[in-house]
C-alpha positions as CSV (number, residue, x, y, z in Angstrom):
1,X,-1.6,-4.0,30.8
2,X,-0.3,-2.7,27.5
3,X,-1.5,1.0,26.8
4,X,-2.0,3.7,23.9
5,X,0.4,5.9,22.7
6,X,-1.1,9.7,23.1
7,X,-2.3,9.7,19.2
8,X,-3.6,6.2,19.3
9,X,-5.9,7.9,22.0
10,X,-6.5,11.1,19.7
11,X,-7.8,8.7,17.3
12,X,-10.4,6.6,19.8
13,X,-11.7,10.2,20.9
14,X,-12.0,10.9,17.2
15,X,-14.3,8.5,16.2
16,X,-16.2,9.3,20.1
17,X,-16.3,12.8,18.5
18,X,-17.7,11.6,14.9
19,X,-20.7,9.4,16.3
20,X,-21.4,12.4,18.8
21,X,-22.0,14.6,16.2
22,X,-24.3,12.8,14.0
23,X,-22.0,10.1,11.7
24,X,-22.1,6.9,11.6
25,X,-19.6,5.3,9.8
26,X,-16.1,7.2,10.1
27,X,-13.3,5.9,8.6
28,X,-9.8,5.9,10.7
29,X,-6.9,6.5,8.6
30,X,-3.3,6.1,9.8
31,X,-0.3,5.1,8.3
32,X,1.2,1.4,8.1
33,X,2.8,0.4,11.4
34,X,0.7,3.0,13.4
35,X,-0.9,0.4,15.2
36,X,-4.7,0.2,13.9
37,X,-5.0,-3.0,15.7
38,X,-4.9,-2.3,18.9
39,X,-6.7,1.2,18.1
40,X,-9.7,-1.1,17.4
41,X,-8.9,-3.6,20.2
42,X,-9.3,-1.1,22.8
43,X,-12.8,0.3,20.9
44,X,-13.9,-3.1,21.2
45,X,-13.1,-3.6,25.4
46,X,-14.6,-0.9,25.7
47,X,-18.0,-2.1,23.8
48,X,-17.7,-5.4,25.0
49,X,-17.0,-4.0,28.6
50,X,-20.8,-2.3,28.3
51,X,-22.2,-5.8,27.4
52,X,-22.7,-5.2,23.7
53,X,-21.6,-7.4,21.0
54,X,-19.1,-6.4,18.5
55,X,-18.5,-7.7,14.6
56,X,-14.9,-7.7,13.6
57,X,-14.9,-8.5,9.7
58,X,-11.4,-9.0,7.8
59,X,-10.9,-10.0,3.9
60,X,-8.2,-12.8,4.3
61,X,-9.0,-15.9,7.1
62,X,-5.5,-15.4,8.0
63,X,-5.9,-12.0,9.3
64,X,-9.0,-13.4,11.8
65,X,-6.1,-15.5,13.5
66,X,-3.9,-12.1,14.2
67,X,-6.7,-10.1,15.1
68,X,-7.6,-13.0,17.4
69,X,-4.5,-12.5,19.2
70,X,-4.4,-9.2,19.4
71,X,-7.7,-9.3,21.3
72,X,-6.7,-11.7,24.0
73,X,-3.6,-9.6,24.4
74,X,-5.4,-6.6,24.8
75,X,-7.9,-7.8,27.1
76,X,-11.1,-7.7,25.1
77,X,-13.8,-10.0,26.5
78,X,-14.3,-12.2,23.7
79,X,-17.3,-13.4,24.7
80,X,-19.1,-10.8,22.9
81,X,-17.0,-10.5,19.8
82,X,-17.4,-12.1,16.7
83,X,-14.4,-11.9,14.2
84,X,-14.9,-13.3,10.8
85,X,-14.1,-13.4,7.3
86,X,-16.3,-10.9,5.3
87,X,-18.0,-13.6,3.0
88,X,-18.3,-16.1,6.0
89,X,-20.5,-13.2,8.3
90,X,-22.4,-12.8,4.5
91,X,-23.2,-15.8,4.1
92,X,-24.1,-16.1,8.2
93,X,-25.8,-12.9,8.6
94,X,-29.1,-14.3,9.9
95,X,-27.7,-15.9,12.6
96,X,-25.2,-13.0,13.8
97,X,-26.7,-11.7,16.8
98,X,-27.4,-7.5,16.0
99,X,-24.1,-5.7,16.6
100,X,-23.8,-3.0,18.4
101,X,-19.9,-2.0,16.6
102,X,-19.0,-3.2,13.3
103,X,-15.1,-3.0,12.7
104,X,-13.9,-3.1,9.0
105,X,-10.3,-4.3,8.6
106,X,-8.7,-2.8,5.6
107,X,-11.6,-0.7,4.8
108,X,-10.9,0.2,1.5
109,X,-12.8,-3.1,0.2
110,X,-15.0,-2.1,2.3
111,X,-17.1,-1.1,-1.0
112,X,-17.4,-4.4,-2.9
113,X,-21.2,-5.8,-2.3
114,X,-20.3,-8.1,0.5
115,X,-19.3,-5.5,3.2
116,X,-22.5,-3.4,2.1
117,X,-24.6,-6.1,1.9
118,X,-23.6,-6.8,5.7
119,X,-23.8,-2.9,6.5
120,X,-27.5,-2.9,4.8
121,X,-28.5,-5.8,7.3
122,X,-27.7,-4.2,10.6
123,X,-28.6,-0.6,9.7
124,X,-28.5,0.3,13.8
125,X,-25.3,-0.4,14.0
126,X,-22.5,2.0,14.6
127,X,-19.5,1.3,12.4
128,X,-15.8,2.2,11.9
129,X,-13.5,0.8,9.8
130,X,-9.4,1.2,9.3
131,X,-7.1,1.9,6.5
132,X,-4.0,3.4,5.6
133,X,-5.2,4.4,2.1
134,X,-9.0,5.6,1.9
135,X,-9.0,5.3,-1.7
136,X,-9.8,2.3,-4.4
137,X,-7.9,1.2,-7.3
138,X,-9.7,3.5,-9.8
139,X,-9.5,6.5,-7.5
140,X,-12.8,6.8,-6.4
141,X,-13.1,6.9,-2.4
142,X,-15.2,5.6,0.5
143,X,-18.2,8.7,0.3
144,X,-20.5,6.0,-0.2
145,X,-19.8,3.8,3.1
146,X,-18.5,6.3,5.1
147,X,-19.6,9.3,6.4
148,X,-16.3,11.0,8.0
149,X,-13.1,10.3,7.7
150,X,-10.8,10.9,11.3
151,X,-7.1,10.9,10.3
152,X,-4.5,10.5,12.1
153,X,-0.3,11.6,12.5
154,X,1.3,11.0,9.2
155,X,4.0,8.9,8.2
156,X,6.7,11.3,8.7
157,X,6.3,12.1,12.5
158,X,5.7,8.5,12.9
159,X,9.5,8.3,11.6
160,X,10.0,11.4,13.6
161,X,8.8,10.4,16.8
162,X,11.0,6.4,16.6
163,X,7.6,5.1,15.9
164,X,8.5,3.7,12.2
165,X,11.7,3.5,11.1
166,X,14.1,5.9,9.0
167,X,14.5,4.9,5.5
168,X,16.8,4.7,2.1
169,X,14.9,4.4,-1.2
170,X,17.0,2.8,-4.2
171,X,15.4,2.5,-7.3
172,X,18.1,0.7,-9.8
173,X,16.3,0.6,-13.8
174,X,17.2,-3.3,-14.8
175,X,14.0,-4.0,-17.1
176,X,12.2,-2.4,-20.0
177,X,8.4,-2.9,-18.8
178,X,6.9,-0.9,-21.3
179,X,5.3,-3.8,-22.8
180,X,3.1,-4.9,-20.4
181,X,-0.3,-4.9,-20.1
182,X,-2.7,-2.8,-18.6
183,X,-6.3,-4.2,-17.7
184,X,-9.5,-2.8,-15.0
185,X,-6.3,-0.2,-13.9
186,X,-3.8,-2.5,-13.0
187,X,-0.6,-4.1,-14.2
188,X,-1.8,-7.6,-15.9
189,X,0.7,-10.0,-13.6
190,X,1.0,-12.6,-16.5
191,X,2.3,-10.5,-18.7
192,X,4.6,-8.6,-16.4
193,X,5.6,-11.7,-15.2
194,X,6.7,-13.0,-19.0
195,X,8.8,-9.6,-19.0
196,X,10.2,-10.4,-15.6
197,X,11.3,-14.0,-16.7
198,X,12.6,-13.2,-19.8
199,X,14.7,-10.2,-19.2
200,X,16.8,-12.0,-16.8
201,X,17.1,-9.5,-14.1
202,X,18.2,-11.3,-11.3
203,X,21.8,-10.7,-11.2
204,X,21.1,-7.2,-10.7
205,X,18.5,-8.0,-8.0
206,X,21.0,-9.6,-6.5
207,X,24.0,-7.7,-7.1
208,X,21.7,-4.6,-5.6
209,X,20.5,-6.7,-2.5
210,X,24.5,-7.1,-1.8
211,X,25.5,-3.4,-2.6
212,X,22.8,-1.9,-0.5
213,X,21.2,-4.7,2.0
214,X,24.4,-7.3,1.9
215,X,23.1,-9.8,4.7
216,X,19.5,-7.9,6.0
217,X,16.4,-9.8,6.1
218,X,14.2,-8.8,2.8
219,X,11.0,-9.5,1.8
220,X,10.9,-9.9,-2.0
221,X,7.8,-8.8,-3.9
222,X,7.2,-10.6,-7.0
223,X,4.8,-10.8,-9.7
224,X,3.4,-14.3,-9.4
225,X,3.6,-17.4,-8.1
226,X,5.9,-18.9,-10.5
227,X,8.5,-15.8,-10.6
228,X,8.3,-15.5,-6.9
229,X,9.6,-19.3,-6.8
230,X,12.2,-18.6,-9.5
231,X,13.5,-15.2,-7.5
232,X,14.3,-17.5,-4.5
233,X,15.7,-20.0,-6.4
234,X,18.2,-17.6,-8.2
235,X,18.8,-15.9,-4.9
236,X,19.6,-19.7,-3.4
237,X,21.8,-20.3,-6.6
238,X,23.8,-17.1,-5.4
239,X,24.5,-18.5,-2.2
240,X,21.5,-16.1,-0.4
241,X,19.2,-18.4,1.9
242,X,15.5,-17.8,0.5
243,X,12.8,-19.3,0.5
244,X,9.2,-18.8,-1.2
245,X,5.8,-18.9,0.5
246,X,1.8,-18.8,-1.2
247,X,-1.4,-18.6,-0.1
248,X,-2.1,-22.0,-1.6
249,X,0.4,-24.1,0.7
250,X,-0.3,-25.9,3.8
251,X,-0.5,-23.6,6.7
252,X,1.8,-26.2,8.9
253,X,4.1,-25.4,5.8
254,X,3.7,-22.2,5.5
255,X,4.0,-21.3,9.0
256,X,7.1,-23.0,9.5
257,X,8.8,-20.9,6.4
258,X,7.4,-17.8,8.4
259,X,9.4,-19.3,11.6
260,X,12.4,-19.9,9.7
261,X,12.3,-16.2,8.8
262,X,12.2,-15.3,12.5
263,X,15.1,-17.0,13.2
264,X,16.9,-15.3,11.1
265,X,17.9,-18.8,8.8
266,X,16.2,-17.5,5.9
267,X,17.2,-14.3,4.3
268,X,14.9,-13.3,2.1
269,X,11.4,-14.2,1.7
270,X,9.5,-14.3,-1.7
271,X,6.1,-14.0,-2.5
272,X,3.4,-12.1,-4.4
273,X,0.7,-10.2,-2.5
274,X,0.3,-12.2,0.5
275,X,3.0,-10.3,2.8
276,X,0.7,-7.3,2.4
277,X,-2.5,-6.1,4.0
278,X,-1.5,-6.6,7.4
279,X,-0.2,-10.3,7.8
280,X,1.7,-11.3,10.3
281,X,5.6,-11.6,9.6
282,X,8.2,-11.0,12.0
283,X,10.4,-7.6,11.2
284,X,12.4,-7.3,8.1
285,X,14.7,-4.1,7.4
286,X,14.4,-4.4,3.7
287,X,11.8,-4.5,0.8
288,X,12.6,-5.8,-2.5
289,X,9.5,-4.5,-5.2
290,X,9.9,-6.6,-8.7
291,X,6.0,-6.3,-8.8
292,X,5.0,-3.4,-10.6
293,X,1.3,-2.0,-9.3
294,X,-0.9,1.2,-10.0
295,X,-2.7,0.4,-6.7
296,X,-1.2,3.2,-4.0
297,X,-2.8,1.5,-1.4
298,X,-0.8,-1.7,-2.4
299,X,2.5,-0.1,-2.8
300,X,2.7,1.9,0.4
301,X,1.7,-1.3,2.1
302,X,4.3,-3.2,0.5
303,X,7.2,-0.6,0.6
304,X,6.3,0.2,4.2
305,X,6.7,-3.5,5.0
306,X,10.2,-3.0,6.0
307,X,9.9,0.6,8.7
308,X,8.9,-1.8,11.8
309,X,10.8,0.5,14.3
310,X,14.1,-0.8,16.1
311,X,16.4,1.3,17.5
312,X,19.3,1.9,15.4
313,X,17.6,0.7,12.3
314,X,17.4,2.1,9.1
315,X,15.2,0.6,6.5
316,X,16.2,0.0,3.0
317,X,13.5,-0.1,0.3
318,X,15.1,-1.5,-3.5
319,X,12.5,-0.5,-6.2
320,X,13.4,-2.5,-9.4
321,X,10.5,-1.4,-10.9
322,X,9.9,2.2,-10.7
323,X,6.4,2.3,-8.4
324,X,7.6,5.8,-6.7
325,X,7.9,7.4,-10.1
326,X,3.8,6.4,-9.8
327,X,2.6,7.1,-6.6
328,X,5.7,9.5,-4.7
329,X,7.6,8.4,-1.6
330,X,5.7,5.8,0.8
331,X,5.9,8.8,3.8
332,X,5.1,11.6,1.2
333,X,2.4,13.7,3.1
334,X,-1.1,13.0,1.7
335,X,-4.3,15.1,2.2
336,X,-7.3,12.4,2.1
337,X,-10.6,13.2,1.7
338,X,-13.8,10.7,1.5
339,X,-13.7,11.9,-2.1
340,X,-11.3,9.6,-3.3
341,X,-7.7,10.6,-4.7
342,X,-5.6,12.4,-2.6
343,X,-3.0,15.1,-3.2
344,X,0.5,15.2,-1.6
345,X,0.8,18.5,1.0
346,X,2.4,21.6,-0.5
347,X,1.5,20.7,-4.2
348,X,-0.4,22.5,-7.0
349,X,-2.7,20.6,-8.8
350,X,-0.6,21.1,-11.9
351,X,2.5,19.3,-10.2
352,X,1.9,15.4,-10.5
353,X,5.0,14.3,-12.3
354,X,6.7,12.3,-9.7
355,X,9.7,12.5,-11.8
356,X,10.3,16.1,-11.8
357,X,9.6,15.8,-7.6
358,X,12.3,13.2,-7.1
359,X,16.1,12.4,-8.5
360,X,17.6,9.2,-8.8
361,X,21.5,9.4,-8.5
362,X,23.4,8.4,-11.7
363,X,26.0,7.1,-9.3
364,X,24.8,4.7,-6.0
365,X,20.8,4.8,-7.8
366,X,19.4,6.0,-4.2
367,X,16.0,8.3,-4.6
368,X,15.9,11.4,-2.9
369,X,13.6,14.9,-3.2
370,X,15.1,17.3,-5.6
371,X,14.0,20.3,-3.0
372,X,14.8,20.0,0.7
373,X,13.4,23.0,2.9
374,X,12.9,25.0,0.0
375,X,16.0,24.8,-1.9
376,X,17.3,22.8,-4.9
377,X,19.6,19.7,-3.8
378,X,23.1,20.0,-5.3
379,X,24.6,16.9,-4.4
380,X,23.0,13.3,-3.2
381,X,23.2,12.8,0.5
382,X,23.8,9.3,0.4
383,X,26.9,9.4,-2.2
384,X,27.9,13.0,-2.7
385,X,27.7,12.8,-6.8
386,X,26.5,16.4,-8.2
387,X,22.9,15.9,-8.6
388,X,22.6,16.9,-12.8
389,X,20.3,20.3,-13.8
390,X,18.3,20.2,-16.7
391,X,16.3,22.9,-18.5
392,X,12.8,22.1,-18.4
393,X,12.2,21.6,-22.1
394,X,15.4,19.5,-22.2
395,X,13.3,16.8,-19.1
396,X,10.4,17.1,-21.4
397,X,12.2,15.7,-24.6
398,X,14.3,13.4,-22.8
399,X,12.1,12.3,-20.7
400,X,10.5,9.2,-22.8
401,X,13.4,7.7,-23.5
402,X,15.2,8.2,-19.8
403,X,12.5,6.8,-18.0
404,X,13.4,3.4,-18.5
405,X,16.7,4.2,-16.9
406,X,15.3,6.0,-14.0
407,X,12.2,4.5,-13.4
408,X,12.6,1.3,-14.6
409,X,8.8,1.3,-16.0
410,X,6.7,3.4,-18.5
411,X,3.5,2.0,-19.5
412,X,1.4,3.7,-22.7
413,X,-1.7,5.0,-21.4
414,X,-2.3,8.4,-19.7
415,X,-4.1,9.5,-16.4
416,X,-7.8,10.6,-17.0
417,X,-5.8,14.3,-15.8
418,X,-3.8,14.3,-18.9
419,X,-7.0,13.1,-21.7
420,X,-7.2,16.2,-23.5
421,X,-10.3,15.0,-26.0
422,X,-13.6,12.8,-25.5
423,X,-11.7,10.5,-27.9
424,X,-8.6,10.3,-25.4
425,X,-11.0,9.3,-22.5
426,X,-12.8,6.9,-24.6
427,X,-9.3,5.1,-25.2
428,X,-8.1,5.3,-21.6
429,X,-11.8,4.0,-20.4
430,X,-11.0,1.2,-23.0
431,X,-7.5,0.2,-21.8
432,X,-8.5,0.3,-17.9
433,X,-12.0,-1.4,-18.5
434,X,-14.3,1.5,-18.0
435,X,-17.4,1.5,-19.3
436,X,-17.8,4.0,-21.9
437,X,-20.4,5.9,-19.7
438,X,-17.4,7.4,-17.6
439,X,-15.8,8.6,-20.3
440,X,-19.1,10.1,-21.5
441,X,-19.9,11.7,-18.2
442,X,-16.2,12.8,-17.8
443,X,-15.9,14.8,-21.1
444,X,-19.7,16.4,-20.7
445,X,-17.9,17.7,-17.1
446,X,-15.0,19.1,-18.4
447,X,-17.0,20.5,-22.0
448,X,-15.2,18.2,-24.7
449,X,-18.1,16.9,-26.0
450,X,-18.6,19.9,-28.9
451,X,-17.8,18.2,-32.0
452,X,-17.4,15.0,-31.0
C-alpha cells in the first residue's frame, strides 16, 4: 500500500489540528509537485472508512478523471465519494446526499459564486481545500471561504530533499510586448497573441530550445489557440517533432497526442492553459513560457511544470517573456496569509523590483539571484561572464529602456503600491477593470483624497 511522506503527514495532522480548534474551512497550501492529491486521498479513506460521505469538487471535468484514479490507487472506498465538476454538484445540489468532508481542488476559485453557493448549502459540513497559491488574480485572498490556512514545506526543501527537481532559469528578450493590452488584471491573449505572430520570434524560440534543452521533452506555453498551432508547426518546420493539443479536441485525439508524448515520439508539446492546474501529462524536463500572465498562481503552475523529480535531472525553464521579472523565481520563499498577496521571505516591503533581485547574464541569458548567502554575485554560475555593477541611479534611468532586453516585457500601468495620487488609482482601476469604488476606498485609506 503506497504511504505519505513525513510532511504529507504534517499536513493531514494540520488540518486534524485546525478543525480541533474551532475552524472550519482551512486551506492546505503546498507547492506544485508536493503531492496534494494523495494528501486529500488519504483524508478521504479515512472519512469514508468511518462511513461518511465525502464531496470532491474540481473546476475542469478532466481533473475528475485523475482524481478518480488517484482514489482507487490509494484505496478510498468509493462508495461514499462523490467527485464532480463544480457547476455539475451546483446545478445537482439537491440531490447530493449531506457531506460530511467537502474537498476543493485548486481552491483559489474556490471564491467565484458556484463553490460558495455549494458551501452555503451544506453549512455542517467540514471543508478543506488545496492550492499552491492562496491568492486570486487581483490579489485579494481566500479570508472569505477560509478560515485558516495550514502550510506546508516550501519549494526549496522540496528541491532540497530530491522531492522536485533542481532547476536552470533562462530568460532570452526576443519581443517588444509593450504594446499589449491589459484588461480585469490580466494580459488580453488576443492582443499578445497579434504581437507574438507578428514579431516572428520563433527562430530564437527555437535556436534557445537547441542551445539550452537540444533534444528534452518541453512543454510550450502559448498564448492561444492559433499561436500554440503555429509554434509547433514552426518547431516541425525546424525538424523538432511537436505537436499541439486544446481543450476543444476529441478526447480519443487528445489522449493519444498525450501518449505520443509519453513515448518520447513527440518533443515538444504546445498548448495554451490546459497543461496547467494539475492535468495529467507524463514528465517533461523543460518549460517553454511565450504566454505572458500577471496571474502568480498561473505562472508558478506553469513554470513548475517541468521539476517532476528524477534522479539526475535538472530542469530547464526558457522564459521568452519575462514572467519572473513579475512574480520572482517559481521556488522564491513566500509567506501566505488568508489576507491575500504574499511577500517573498527576507524582504522589506520597500523591495518589490524583481529586477534589482535577479540578473540575467549578458552572455548564456540564464537568471540567477544577484545575492547568494548574503553576498553580491561576481560572476554567473552557469557561464562564468562578470556579472556588470551598476550605480543605483544609473538602474533607475536605464532601466525603461533595458527592460525589453532583460525581461522581454514591460507593460504601462503601475501596481496599486506605486499609485502615488487618487487620480493614479482611478487610472489603474480603469485599465484593470476596477470599479471606481476601489480606487475611492483605496485613496480615503492611504489619505489622498485632500484636494482631489
Amino acid at each position: 500500500m503506497p504511504e505519505l511522506r513525513d510532511y504529507q503527514i504534517d499536513l493531514v495532522n494540520g488540518v486534524s489540528r485546525s478543525w480541533r480548534t474551532g475552524h472550519r474551512a482551512p486551506c492546505i497550501v503546498l507547492p506544485c509537485g508536493g503531492g496534494k492529491s494523495v494528501i486529500v486521498a488519504e483524508m478521504a479513506k479515512r472519512t469514508a472508512e468511518n462511513g461518511k460521505f465525502v464531496l470532491f469538487i474540481v473546476h475542469r471535468k478532466e481533473l475528475c478523471e485523475q482524481i478518480f484514479r488517484t482514489f482507487i490507487w490509494w484505496g478510498v472506498d468509493m462508495r461514499f465519494v462523490r467527485i464532480m465538476m463544480v457547476q455539475t454538484a451546483y446545478n445537482r445540489i439537491g440531490k447530493i446526499p449531506p457531506p460530511a468532508l467537502i474537498i476543493t481542488d485548486e481552491n483559489h476559485h474556490s471564491k467565484a459564486s458556484t463553490y460558495r453557493r455549494i458551501y452555503e448549502y451544506f453549512t455542517d459540513s467540514y471543508r478543506v481545500g488545496v492550492t499552491a497559491t492562496p491568492i486570486r488574480l487581483d490579489g485579494s485572498g481566500l479570508a472569505d471561504v477560509n478560515d485558516d490556512l495550514v502550510v506546508g514545506v516550501s519549494a526549496k526543501w522540496l528541491i532540497d530533499n530530491h522531492n522536485l527537481a533542481p532547476y536552470d532559469y533562462y530568460a532570452p528578450a526576443v519581443a517588444d510586448l509593450s504594446t499589449v493590452k491589459v484588461r480585469h488584471g490580466e494580459f488580453d491573449a488576443k492582443s499578445a497573441e497579434k504581437v507574438m505572430l507578428e514579431s516572428k520570434v520563433y527562430g530564437d524560440v527555437i535556436s534557445y530550445y537547441r542551445k539550452f534543452a537540444d533534444g528534452q521533452q518541453a512543454v510550450c506555453y502559448c498564448t492561444t489557440v492559433k499561436h500554440s498551432q503555429a509554434m509547433a508547426a514552426q518547431f516541425r518546420e525546424a525538424g523538432i517533432d511537436a505537436a499541439h493539443i486544446d481543450g476543444q479536441m476529441k478526447k480519443a485525439e487528445r489522449a493519444e497526442i498525450v501518449e505520443q508524448f509519453r513515448r518520447g515520439a513527440i518533443d515538444i508539446l504546445c498548448n495554451v492553459d490546459l497543461i496547467s492546474e494539475g492535468f495529467d501529462v507524463p514528465d517533461c524536463s523543460c518549460v517553454i513560457m511565450l504566454r505572458p500572465t500577471q496571474s502568480l498562481t498561473l505562472f508558478i503552475q506553469q513554470a513548475m511544470r517541468c521539476m517532476r523529480y528524477r534522479k539526475g535531472k535538472r530542469a530547464v525553464i526558457l522564459d521568452h517573456v519575462g514572467n519572473y521579472a513579475r512574480h520572482g523565481m517559481p521556488d522564491d520563499d513566500r509567506v501566505w496569509t488568508l489576507e491575500g498577496r504574499p511577500k517573498r521571505k527576507g524582504m522589506k516591503q520597500e523591495e518589490t523590483d524583481e529586477e534589482d533581485r535577479f540578473y540575467t547574464c549578458k552572455e548564456c541569458f540564464a537568471v540567477f539571484p544577484v545575492k547568494q548567502n548574503g553576498e553580491a554575485v561576481d560572476s554567473c554560475p552557469y557561464c562564468g561572464a562578470a556579472v556588470e555593477r551598476k550605480e543605483r541611479k544609473a538602474i533607475e534611468q536605464e532601466r525603461e529602456t533595458e527592460l525589453v532586453q532583460i525581461k522581454g516585457f514591460t507593460v504601462n500601468t503601475k501596481t496599486p503600491d506605486e499609485c502615488r495620487s487618487y487620480q493614479e488609482l482611478l487610472e489603474y482601476a480603469k485599465i484593470v477593470g476596477y470599479k471606481p469604488g476601489w480606487a475611492y476606498f483605496q485613496a480615503k485609506q492611504r489619505g489622498l483624497l485632500h484636494g482631489a
